[in-house]
C-alpha positions as CSV (number, residue, x, y, z in Angstrom):
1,X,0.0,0.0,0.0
2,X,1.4,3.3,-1.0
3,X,0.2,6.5,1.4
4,X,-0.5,10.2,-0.7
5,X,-0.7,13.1,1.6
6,X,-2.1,15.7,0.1
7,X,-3.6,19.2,1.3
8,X,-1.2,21.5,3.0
9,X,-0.3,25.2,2.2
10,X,-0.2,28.3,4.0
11,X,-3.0,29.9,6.3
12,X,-3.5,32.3,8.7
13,X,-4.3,31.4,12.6
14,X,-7.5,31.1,12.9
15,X,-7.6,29.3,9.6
16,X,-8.9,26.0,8.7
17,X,-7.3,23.2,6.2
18,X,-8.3,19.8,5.3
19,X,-5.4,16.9,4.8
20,X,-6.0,13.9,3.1
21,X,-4.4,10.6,2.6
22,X,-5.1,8.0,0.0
23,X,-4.0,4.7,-0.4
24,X,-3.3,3.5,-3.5
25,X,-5.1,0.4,-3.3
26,X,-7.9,-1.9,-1.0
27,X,-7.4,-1.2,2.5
28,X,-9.2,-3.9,3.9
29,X,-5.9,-5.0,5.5
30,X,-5.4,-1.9,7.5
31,X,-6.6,-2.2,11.4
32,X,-5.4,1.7,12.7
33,X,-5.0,4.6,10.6
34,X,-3.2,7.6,12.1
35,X,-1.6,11.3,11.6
36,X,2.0,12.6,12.8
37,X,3.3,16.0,12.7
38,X,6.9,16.9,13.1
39,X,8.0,20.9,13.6
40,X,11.0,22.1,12.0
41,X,13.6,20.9,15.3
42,X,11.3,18.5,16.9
43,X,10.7,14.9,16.8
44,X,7.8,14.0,15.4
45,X,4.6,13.6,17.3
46,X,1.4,11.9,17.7
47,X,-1.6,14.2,16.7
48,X,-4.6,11.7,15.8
49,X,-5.8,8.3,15.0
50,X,-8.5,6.3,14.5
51,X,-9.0,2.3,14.8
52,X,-11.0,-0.2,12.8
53,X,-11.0,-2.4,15.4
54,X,-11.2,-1.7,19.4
55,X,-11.8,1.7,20.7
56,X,-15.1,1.2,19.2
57,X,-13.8,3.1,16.3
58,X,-13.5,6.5,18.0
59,X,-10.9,8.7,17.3
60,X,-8.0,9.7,19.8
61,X,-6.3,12.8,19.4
62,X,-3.3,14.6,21.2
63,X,-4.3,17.0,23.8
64,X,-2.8,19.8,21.8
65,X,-5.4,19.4,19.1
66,X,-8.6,17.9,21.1
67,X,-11.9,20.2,20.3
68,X,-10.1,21.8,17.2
69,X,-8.9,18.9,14.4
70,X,-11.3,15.8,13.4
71,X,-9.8,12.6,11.6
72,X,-12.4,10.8,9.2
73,X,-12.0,7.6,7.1
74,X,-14.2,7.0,3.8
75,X,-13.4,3.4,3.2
76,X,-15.1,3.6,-0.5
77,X,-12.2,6.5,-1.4
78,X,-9.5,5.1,0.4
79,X,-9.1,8.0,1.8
80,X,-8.7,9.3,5.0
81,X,-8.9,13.3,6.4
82,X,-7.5,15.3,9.3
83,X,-9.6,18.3,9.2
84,X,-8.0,21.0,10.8
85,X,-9.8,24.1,12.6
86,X,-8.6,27.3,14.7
87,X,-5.1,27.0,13.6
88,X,-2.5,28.0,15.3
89,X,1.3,29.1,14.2
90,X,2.5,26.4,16.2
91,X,0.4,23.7,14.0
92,X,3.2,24.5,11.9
93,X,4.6,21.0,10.8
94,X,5.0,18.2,8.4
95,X,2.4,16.1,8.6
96,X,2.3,12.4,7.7
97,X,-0.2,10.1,7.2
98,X,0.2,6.3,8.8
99,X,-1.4,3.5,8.5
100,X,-1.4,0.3,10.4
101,X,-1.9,-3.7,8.8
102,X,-0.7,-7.0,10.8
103,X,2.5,-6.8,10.5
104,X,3.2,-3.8,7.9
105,X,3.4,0.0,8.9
106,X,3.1,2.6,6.3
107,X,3.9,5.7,5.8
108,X,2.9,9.0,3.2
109,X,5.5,11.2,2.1
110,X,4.3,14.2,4.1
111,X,2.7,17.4,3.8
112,X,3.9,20.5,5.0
113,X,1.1,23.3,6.8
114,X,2.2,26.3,7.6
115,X,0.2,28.7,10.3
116,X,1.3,32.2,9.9
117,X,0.5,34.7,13.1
């Protein structure tokens, strides 16, 4: 399975943005799919995921984001989304799509989002 991030750019805090990830094929294999950030200097971080299996299926986001970005999953796209509201200049990151299988662990190229002040 190949991962395509898709939908950063540059906004203004305060602004919204929509990511999305598609898979380049089925992903009936996939169990957990997930978003990471990393900040020019930082290590990268957790910022949301969402299970097939366990949890129910809800989301679980990083306290940093809670209340302000939603991660969706339209299994007939392949695709899934980390909408992205109120944001602030220190959303600033590459973000990268993951996505879980038994035994495989995949990963998108990355999108850069930049939050100007």
């Amino acid at each position: 399975v190949q991962l395509q991030a898709s939908g950063g750019g540059l906004v203004q805090a305060g602004g919204s943005l929509r990511l999305s990830c598609a898979a380049s094929r089925s992903t009936f294999s996939i169990v957990a799919n997930r978003w990471y950030r990393q900040a020019p200097g930082k290590p990268r971080e957790y910022v949301a995921g969402i299970n097939m299996v366990g949890s129910g299926g809800r989301p679980v986001y990083a306290d940093s984001v809670k209340g302000r970005f939603t991660i969706s999953r339209d299994n007939a796209k392949n695709t899934v989304y980390l909408q992205m509201n109120s944001l602030k200049p220190e959303d600033t990151a590459v973000y990268y799509c993951n996505a879980i299988a038994p035994g495989k662990d995949y990963w998108g190229q990355g999108t850069l989002v930049t939050v100007s002040s």
